[in-house]
NUKOL-468622 format. One record per residue (C-alpha): residue number from 0; residue in three letters; y, x, z. Coordinates in Angstrom, 3 decimals. Layout:
# NUKOL-468622
(node NUM 'Ala' (Y X Z))
...
This chain:
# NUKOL-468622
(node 0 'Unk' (78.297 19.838 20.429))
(node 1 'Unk' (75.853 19.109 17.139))
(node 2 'Unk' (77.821 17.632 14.521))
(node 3 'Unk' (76.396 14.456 13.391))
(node 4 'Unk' (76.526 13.281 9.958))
(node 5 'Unk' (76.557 9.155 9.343))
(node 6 'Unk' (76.468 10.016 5.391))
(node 7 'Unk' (73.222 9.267 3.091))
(node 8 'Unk' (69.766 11.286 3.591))
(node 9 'Unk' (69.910 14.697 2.084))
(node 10 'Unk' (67.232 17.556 1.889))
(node 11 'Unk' (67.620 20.282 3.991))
(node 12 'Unk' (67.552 23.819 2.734))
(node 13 'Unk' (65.511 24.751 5.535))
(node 14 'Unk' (62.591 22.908 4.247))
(node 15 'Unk' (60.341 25.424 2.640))
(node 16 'Unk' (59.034 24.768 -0.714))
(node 17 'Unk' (55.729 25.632 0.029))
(node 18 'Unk' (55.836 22.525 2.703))
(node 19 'Unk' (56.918 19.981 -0.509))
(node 20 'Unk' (54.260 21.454 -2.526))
(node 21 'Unk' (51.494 20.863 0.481))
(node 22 'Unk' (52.441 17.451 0.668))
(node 23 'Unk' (52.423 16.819 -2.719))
(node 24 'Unk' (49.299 18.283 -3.918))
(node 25 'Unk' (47.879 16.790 0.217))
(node 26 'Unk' (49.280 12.864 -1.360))
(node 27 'Unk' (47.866 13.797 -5.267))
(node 28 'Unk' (44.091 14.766 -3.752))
(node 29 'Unk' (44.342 11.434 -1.793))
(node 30 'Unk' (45.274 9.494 -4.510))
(node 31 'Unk' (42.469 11.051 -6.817))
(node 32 'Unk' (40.060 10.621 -3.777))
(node 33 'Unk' (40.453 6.972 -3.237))
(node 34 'Unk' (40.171 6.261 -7.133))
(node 35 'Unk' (36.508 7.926 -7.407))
(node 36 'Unk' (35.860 5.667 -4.829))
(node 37 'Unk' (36.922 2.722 -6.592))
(node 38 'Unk' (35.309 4.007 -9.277))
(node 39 'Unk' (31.689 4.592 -7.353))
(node 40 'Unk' (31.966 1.229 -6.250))
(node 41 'Unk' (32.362 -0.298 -9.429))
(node 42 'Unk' (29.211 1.802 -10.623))
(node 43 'Unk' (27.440 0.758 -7.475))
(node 44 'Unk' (28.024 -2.739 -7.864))
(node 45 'Unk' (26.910 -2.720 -11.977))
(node 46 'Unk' (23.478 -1.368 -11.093))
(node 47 'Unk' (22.663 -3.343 -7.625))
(node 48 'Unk' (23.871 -6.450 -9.437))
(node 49 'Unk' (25.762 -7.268 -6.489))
(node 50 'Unk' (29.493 -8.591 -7.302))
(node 51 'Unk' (32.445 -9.771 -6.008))
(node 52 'Unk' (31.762 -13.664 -7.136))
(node 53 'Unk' (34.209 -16.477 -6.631))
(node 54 'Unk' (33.796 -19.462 -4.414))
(node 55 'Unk' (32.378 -21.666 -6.972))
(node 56 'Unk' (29.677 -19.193 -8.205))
(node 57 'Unk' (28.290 -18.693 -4.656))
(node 58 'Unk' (28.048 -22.552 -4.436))
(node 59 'Unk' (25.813 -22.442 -7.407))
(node 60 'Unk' (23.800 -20.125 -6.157))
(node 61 'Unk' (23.459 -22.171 -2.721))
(node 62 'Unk' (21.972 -24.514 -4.390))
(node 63 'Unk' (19.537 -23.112 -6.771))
(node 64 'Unk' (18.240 -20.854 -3.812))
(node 65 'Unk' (17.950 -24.462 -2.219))
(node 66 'Unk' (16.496 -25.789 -5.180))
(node 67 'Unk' (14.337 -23.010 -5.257))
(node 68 'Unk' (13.806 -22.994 -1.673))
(node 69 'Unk' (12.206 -26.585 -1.661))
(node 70 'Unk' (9.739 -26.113 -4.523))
(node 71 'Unk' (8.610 -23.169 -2.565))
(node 72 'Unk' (7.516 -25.368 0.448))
(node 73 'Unk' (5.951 -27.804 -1.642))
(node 74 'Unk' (3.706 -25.013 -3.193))
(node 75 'Unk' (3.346 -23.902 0.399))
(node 76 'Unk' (2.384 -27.775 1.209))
(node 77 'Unk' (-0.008 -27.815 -1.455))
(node 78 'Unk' (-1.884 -24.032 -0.733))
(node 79 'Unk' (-2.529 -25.615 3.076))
(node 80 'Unk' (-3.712 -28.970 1.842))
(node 81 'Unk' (-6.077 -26.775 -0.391))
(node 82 'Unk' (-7.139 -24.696 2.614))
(node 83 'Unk' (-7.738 -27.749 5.240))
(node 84 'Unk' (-10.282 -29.256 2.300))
(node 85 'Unk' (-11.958 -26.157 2.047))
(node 86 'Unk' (-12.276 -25.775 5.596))
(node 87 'Unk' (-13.965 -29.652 5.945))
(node 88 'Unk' (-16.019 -27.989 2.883))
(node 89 'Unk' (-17.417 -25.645 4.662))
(node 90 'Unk' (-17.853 -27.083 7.936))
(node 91 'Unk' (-20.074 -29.775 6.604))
(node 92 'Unk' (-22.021 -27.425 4.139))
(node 93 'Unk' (-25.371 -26.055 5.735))
């Protein structure tokens, strides 16, 4: 029968070293990979102008894009106006 031992977690010496070393230098290149992502992200999001904003910023953005939005369709409202006189313009010139 295996002998079983209920003591605390010990390293084997049939481990090879090479093994330890392949998982460390495996966990290091993962480590340095997911930190040039952070760090393309961070350049990413400084040139697009896009970033993470808070709840409060977006709202103030809602509204001057609504703000925005409605002086828009009154310069819309105003360029058709324009157009349906110059229409009646030309429809009773000879």
């Amino acid at each position: 029968m295996a002998e079983t031992d209920a003591g605390p977690w010990h390293l084997d010496r049939r481990v090879p070293v090479a093994m330890i070393l392949t998982i460390a230098l495996q966990t290091s290149g993962i480590v340095w990979w997911a930190s040039q992502q952070t760090h393309r992200l961070a350049a990413l999001e400084a040139t697009s102008g896009i970033a993470f904003t808070t709840d409060r910023e977006r709202e103030v953005r809602i509204r001057l894009l609504e703000v925005a939005g409605a002086a828009n369709e009154q310069r819309l409202s105003n360029i058709v106006q324009s157009l349906v006189r110059i229409e009646r313009m030309l429809e009773g010139a000879p």
